[in-house]
KOLVODREN-920807 format. One record per atom (N, C-alpha, C, O): residue in three letters; x, y, z. Coordinates in steps of 0.001 Angstrom, whole numbers, plus 500000, padded with zeros to 6 digits. Last residue first. Layout:
N
AlaXYZ
...
This chain:
173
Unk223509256658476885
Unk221997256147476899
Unk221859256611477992
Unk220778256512478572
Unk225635259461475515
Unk225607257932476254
Unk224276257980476817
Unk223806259046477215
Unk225349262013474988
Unk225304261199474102
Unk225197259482474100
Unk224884258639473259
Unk226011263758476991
Unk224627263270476308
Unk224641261908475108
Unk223784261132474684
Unk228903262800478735
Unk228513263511477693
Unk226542262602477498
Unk226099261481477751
Unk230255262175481477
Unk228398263107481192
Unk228102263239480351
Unk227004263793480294
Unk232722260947480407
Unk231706260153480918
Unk230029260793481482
Unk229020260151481772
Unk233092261468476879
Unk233612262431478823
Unk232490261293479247
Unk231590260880478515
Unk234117259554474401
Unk233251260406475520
Unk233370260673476238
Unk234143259893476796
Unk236539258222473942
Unk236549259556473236
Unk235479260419474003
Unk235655261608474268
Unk237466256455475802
Unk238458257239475275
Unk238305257898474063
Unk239196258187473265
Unk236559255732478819
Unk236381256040477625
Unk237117256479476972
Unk237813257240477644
Unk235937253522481667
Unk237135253770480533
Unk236502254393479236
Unk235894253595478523
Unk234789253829485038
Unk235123254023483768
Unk235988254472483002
Unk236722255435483221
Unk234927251111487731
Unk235092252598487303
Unk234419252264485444
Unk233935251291484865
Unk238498249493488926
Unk237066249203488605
Unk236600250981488263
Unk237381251922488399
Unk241039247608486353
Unk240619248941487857
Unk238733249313487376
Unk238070249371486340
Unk242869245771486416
Unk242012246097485821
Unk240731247010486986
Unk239986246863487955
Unk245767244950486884
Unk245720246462486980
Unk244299246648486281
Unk244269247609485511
Unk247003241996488222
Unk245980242200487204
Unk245793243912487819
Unk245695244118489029
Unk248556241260490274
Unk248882241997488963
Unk248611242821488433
Unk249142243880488100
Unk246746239299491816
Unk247378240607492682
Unk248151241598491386
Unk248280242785491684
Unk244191238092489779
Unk245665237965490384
Unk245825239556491003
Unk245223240594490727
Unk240601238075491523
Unk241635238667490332
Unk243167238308490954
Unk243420238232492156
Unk238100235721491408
Unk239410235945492303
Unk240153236497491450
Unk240553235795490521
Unk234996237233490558
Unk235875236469490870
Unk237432236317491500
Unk237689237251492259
Unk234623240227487997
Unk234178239225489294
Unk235036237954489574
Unk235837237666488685
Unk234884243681487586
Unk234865242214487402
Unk234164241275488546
Unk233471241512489535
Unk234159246265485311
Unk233421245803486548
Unk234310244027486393
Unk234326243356485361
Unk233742249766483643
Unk234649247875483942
Unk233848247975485549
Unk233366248785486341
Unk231742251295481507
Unk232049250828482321
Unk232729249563482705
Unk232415248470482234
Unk231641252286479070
Unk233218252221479133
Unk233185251354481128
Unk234162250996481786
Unk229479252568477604
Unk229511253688478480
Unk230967253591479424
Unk231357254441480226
Unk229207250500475444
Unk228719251942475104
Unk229284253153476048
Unk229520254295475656
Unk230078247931476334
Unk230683248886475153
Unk230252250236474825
Unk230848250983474049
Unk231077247258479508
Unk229720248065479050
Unk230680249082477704
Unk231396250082477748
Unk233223244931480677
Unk233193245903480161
Unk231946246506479474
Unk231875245880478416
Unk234638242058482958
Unk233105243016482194
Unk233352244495481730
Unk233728245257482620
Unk236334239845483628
Unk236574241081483478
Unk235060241704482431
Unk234856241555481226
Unk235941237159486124
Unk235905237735484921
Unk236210238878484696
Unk236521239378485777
Unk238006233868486801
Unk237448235359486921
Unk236760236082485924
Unk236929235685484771
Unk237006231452486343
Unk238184231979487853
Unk238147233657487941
Unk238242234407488913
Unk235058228841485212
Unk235562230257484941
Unk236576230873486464
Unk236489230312487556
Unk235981226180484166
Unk235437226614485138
Unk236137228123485053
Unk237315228442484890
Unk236988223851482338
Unk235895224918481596
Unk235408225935483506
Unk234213226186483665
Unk238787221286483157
Unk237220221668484161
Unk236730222968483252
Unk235584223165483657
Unk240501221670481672
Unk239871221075480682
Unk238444220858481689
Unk237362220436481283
Unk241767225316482785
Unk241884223536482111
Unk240802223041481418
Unk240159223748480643
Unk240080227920483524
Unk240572227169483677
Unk240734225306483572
Unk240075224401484083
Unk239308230542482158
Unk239058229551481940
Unk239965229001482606
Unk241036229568482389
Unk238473234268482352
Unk239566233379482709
Unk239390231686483083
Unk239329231441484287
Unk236327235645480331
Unk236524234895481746
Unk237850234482481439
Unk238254234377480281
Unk235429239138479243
Unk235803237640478983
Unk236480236997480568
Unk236931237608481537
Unk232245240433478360
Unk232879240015479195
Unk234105238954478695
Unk233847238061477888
Unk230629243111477216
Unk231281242610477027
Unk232483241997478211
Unk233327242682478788
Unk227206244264477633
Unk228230243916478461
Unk228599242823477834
Unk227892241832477648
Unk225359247140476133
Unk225645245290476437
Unk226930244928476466
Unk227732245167475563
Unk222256248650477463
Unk223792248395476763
Unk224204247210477077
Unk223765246407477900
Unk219699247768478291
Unk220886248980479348
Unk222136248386479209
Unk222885247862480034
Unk218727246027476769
Unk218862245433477995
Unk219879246447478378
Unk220950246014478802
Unk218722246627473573
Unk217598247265474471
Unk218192247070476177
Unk218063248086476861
Unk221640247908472934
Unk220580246852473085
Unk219627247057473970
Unk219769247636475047
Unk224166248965471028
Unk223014249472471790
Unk222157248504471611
Unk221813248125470492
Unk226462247812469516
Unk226566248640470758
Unk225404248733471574
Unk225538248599472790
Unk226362244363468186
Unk225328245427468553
Unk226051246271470078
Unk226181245793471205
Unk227577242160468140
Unk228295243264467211
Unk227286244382467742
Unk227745245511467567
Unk225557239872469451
Unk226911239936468462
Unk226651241519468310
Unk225512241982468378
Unk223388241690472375
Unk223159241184470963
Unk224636241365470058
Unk225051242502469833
Unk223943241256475611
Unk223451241781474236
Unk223466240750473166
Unk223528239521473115
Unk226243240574476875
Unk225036240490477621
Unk223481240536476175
Unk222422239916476072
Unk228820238168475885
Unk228057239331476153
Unk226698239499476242
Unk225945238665475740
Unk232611236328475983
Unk230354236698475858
Unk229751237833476000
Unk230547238695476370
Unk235394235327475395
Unk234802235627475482
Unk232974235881475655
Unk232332235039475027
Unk237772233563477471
Unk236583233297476711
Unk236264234571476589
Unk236685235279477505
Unk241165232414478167
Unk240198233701477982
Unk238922233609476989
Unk239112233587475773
Unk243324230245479112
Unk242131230672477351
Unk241810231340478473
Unk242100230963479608
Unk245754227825479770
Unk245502229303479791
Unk244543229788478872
Unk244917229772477699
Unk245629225093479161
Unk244998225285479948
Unk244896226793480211
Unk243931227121480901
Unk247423224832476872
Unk246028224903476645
Unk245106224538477335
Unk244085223957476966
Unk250213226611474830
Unk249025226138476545
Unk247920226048476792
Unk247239227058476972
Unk250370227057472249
Unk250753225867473016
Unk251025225497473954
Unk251726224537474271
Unk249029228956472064
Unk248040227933471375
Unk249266226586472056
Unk248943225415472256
Unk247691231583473849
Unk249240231265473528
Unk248950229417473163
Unk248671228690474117
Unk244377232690473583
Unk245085232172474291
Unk246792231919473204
Unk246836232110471989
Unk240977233398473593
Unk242014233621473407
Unk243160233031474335
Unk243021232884475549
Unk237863232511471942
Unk238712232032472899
Unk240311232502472598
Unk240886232104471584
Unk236439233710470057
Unk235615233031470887
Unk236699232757472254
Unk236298232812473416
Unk237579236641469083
Unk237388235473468790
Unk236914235094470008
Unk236898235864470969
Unk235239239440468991
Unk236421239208469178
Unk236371237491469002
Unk235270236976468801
Unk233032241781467047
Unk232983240486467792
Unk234753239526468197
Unk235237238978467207
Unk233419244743466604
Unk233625243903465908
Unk234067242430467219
Unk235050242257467939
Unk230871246864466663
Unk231932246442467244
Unk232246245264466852
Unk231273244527466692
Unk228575249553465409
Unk228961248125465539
Unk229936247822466155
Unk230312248926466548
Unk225605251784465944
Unk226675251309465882
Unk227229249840466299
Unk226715249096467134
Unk222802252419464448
Unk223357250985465327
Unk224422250947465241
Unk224789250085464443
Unk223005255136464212
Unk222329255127464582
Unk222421253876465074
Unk222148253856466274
Unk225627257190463870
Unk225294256006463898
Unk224221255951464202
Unk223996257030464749
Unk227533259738464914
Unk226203259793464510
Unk225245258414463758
Unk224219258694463139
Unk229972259369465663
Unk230019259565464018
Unk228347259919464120
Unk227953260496463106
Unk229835259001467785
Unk230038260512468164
Unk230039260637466940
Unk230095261807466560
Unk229110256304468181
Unk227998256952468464
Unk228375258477468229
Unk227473259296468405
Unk231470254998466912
Unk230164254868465965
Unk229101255860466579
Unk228243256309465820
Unk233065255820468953
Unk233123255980467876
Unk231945256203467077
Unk231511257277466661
Unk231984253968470784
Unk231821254722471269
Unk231884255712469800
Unk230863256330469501
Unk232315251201469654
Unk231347251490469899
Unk231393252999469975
Unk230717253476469064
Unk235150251166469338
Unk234863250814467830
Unk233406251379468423
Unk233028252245467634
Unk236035251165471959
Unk236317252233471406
Unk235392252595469716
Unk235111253659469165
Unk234711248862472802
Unk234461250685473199
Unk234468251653472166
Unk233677252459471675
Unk236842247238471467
Unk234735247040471273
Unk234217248283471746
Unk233286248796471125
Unk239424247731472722
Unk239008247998471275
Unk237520248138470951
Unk237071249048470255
Unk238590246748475108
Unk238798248378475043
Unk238643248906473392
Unk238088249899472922
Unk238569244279474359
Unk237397244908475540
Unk237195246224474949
Unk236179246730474472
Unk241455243627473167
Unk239662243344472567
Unk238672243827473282
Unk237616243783472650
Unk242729243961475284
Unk242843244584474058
Unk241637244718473522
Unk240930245722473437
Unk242128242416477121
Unk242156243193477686
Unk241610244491476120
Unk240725245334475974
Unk243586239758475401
Unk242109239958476366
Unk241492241499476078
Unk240688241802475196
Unk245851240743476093
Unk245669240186474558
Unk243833240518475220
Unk243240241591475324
Unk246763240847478253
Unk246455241890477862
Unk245987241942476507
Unk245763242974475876
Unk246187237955479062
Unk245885238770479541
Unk245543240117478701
Unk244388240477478472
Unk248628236802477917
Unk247260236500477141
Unk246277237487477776
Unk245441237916476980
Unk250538237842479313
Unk250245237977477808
Unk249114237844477146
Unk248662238452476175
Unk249803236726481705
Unk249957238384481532
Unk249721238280479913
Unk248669238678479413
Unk250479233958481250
Unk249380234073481174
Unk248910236227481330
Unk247831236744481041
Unk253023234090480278
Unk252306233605479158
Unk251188234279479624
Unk250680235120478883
Unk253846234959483429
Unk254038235524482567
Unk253564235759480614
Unk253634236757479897
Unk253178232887484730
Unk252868233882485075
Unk253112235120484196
Unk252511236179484373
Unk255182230673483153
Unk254019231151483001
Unk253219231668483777
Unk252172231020483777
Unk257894230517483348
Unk257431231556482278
Unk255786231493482244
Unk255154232163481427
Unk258374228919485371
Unk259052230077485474
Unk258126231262484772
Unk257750232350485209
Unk258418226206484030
Unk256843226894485040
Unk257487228241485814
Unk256999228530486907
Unk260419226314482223
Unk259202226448481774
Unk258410227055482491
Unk257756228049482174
Unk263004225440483502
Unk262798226995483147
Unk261313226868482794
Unk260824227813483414
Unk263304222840483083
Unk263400223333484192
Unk262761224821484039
Unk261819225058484796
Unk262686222274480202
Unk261507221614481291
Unk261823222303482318
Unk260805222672482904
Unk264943223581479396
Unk264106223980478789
Unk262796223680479711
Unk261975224560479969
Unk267276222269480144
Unk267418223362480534
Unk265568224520480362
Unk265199225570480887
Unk266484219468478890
Unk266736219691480192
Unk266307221075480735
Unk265362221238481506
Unk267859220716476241
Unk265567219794477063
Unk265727220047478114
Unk265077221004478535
Unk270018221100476484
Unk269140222673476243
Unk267470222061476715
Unk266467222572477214
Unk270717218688476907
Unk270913219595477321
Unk269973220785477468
Unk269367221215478450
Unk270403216975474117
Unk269706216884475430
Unk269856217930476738
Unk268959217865477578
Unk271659218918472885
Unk270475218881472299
Unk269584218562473388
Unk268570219163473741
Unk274382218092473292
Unk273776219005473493
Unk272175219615473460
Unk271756220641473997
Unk274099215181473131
Unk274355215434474436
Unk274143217048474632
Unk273816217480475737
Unk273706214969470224
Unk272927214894471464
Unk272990214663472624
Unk272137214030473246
Unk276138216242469269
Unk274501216815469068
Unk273864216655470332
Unk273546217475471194
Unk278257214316470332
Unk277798216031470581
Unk276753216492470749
Unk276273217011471756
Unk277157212066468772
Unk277194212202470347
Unk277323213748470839
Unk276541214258471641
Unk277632213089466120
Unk276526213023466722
Unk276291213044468321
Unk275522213764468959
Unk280848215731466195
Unk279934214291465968
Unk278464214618466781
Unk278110215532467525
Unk280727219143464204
Unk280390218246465523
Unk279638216478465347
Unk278616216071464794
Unk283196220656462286
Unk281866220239462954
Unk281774219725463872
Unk282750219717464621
Unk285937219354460855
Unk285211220295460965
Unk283740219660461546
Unk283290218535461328
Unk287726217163460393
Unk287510217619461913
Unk286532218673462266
Unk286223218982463417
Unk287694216677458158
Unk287338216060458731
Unk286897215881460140
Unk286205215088460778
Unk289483218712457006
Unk287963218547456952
Unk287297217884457247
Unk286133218032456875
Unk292081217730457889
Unk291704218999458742
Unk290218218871458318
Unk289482218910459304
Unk292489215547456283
Unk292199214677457858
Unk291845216134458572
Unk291366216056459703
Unk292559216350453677
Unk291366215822453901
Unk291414215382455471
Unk290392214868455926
Unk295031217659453946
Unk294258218402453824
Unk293036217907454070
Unk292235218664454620
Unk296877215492454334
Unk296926216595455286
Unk295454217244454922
Unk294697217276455892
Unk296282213904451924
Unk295719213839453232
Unk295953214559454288
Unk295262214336455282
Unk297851216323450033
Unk296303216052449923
Unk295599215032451282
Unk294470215339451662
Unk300265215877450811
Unk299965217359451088
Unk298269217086451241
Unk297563217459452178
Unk300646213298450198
Unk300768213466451375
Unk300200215297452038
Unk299906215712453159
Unk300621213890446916
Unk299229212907448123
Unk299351212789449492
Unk298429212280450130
Unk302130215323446345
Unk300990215634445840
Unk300109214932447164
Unk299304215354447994
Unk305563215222448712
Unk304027214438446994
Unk303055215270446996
Unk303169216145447855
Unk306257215942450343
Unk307543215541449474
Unk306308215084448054
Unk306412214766446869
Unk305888219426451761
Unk305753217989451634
Unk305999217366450271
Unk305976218022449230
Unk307454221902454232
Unk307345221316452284
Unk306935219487452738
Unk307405218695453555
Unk305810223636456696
Unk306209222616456028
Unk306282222094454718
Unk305253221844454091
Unk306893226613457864
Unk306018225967456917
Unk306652224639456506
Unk307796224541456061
């Protein structure tokens, strides 16, 4: 241990170690520029993957409108409802990936005169609005059906989905 001979030689020892604490600016931004770098390279990595997300985000809202339909018909409803999903889904800071939704029917209506009503959402592409696929779902009777070019991923299997009616039950139109 060192004895120092003043008050003020002990005290700039002490102010030239807090001085060293941290990082200069050139640090910052040579790190800062760094991680950009690291960040533009890695990006078109992650979106096959944004777009799975938004995907099952999609997917969610189909099966939920069934389920909220199918429900209403085994409560004994007479118009059962489903709750209208947003107009466009998507990860808000890509904004060429959206999922639209529409339907064949009538907002919020399970049962429409036109042999139930088909909840669809498309796969939008960019600022062309050109649909690339769709996924169709029938809220009353769980039928899926799509159209267009599906990714090799996509697990949306054609058929029916119910998940409280047997698909003979009487109770479907």
């Amino acid at each position: 241990m060192t004895l120092y001979k003043s008050r003020k030689q002990f005290c700039k020892k002490l102010a030239s170690k807090e001085e060293q604490r941290g990082f200069s600016s050139n640090e910052m931004v040579v790190v800062i520029s760094c991680i950009g770098i690291l960040a533009t390279i890695s990006f078109p990595i992650w979106i096959p993957t944004i777009e799975m997300a938004e995907l099952l985000i999609a997917e969610k809202y189909l099966l939920g409108a069934v389920r909220e339909c199918q429900t209403g018909l085994v409560n004994g409803e007479s118009y059962p409802l489903y709750t209208v999903p947003p107009q466009s889904v998507g990860i808000d800071f890509i904004t060429k990936r959206r999922f639209q939704f529409s339907n064949s029917g009538e907002d919020n209506e399970c049962l429409s005169p036109e042999n139930g009503n088909i909840l669809t959402t498309s796969r939008i592409s960019g600022s062309q609005r050109v649909s690339i696929y769709n996924l169709n779902i029938n809220v009353v009777t769980g039928e899926k059906t799509s159209e267009g070019n599906l990714p090799s991923w996509l697990d949306w299997w054609e058929g029916f989905f119910s998940p409280i009616i047997p698909e003979n039950d009487p109770l479907l139109p």
